[in-house]
KEGUPA-982710 format. One record per residue (C-alpha): x, y, z. Coordinates in Angstrom, 3 decimals. Each point is the difference from the previous one (the first is absolute). Last residue first. Example, Ala and Ser with C-alpha at 12.3 -4.5 7.8 and 13.67 -1.06 7.14 Angstrom:
<nodes>
NODE        u        v        w
NODE   13.670   -1.060    7.140
NODE   -1.370   -3.440    0.660
</nodes>
This chain:
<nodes>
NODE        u        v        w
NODE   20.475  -17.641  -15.847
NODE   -0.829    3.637   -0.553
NODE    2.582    0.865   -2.876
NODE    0.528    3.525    0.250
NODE    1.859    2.588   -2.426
NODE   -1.631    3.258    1.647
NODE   -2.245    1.421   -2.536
NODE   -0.941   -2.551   -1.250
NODE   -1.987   -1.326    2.989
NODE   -1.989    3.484   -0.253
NODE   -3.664   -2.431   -1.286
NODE    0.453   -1.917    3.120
NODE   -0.092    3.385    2.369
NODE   -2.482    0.797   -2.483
NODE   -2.552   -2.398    1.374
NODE    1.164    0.248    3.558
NODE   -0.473    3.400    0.383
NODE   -3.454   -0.205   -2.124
NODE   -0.921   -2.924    2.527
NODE    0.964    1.960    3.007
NODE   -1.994    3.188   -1.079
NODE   -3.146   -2.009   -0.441
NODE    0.827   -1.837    3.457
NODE    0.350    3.491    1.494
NODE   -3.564    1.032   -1.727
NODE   -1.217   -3.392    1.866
NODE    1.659    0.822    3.308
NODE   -1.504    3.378    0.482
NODE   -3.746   -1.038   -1.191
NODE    0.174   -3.003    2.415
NODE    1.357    1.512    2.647
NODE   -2.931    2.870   -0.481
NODE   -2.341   -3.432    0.199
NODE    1.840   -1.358    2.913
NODE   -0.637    3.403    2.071
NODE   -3.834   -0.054   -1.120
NODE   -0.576   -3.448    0.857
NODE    1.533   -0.039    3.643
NODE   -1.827    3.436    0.756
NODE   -3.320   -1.236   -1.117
NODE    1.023   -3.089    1.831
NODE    1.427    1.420    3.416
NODE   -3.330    2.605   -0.031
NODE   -2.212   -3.331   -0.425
NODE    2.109   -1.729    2.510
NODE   -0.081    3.309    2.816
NODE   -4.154    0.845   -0.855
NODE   -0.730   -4.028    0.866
NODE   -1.667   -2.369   -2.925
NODE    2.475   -2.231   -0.451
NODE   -0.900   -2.423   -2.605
NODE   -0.657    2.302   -3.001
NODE    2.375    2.774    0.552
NODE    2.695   -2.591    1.253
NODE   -0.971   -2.263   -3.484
NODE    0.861    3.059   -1.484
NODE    3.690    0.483    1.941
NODE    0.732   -3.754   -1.485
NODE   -1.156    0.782   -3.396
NODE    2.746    3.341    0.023
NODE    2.806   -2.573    1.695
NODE   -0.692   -2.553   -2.920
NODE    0.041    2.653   -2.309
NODE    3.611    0.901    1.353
NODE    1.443   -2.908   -0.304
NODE   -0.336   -0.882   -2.999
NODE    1.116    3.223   -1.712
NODE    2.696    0.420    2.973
NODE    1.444   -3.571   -1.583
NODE    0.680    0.994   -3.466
NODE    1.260    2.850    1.569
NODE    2.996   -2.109    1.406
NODE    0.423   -1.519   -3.488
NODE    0.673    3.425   -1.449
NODE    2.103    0.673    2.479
NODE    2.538   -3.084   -0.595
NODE   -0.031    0.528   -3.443
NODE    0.868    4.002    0.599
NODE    2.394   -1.051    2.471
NODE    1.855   -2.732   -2.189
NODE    0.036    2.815   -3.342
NODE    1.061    2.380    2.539
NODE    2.986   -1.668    1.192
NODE    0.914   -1.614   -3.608
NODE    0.192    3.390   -1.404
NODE    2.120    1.521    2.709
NODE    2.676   -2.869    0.273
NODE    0.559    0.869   -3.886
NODE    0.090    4.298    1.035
NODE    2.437   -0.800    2.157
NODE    1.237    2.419    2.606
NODE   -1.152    2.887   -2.050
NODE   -3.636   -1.763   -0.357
NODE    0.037   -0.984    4.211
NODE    0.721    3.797    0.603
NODE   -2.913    1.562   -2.043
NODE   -2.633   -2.732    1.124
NODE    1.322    0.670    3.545
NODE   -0.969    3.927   -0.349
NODE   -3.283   -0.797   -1.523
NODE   -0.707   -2.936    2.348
NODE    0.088    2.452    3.044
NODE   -2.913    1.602   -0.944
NODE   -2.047   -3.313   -0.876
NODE    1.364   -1.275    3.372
NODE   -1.112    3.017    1.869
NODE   -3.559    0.604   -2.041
NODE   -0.462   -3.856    0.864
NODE   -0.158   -0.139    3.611
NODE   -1.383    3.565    0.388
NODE   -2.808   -1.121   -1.980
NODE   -0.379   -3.228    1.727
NODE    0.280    1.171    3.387
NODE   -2.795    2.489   -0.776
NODE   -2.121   -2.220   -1.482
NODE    0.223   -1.588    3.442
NODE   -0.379    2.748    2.312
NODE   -3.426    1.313   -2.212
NODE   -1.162   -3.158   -0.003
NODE    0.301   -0.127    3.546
NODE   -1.888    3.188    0.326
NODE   -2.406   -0.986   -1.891
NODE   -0.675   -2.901    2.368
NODE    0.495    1.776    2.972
NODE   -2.771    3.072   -0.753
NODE   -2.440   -2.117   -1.661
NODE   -2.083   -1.188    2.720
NODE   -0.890    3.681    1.004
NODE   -1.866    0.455   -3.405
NODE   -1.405   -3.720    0.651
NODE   -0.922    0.557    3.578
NODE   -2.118    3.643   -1.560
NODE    1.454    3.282    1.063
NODE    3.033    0.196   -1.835
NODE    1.154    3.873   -0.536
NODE    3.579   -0.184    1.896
NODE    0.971   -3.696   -0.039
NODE   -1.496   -0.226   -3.681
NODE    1.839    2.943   -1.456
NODE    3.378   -0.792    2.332
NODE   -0.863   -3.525   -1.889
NODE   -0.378    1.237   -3.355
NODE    3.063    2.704    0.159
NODE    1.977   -2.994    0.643
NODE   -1.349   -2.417   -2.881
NODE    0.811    3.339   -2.727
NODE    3.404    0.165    1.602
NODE    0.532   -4.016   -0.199
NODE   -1.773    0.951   -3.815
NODE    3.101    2.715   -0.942
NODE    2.482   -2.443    1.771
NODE   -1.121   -2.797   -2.347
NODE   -0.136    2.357   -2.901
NODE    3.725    0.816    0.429
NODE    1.162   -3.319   -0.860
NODE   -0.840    0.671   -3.500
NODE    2.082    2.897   -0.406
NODE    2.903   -2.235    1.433
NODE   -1.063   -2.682   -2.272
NODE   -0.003    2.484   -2.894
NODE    3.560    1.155    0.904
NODE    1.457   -3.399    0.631
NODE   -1.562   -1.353   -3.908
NODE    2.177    3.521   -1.103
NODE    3.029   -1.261    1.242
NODE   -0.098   -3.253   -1.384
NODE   -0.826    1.065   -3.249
NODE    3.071    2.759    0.491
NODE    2.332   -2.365    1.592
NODE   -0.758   -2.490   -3.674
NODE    0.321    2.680   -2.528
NODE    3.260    0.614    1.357
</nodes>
């Protein structure tokens, strides 16, 4: 039992977690209505579609994720009645198999962030320098999200190894 509740409770925090992206899509909305409505300069006015892109797209992956975090709780609940063995060696795979994913986002990512400077730098027009600005500070809340959800993942995964007793497995 100790095992649905750990798994339960990693759901819960990603679910929290998730949230933030919708709380900064929100905060990315309210900047381009602010921009579109009191921009006066090309680069105010330059900033309305970009941020508001952002703002679409951080809000696709919060929704994205609150869902299947939500829904997880109720599956995780299911899938350890069914069999809690089968269980165990589902998460332990996904939780390997995630952590190696965000191995890849922390490469990524940077690379993206130095790519939207060199825009700045190179492209000297109001709409690139407002697509950069806006391109760098999107990645970098991604950034902050993903790596306190990488945290979390490695704790879950870390004493999902160290519960192995608790349900009898050999993981051959």
């Amino acid at each position: 039992m100790e095992l649905l509740k750990l798994s339960t409770e990693w759901a819960k925090a990603e679910v929290l977690s998730t949230r933030f992206f919708i709380v900064f899509a929100i905060l990315f909305f309210a900047t381009s209505i602010g921009f579109w409505q009191l921009g006066k300069t090309e680069l105010a006015k330059a900033y309305v579609i970009p941020t508001l892109v952002a703002g679409v797209l951080l809000m696709t992956i919060g929704l994205g994720l609150f869902y299947t975090n939500k829904s997880r709780v109720v599956q995780f609940e299911k899938a350890y009645r069914e069999d809690a063995t089968a269980f165990y060696k589902s998460e332990i795979e996904r939780t390997e198999s995630t952590l190696k994913e965000y191995t890849v986002v922390f490469k990524v990512i940077p690379i993206l962030i130095i790519v939207a400077a060199l825009i700045i730098l190179f492209l000297n027009t109001p709409t690139w320098r407002a697509i950069g600005i806006t391109t760098i500070a999107m990645l970098t809340i991604i950034m902050l999200i993903d790596g306190t959800a990488y945290a979390r993942m490695e704790v879950y995964h870390t004493k999902l190894l160290d519960n192995k007793s608790e349900i009898q497995v050999s993981t051959h």
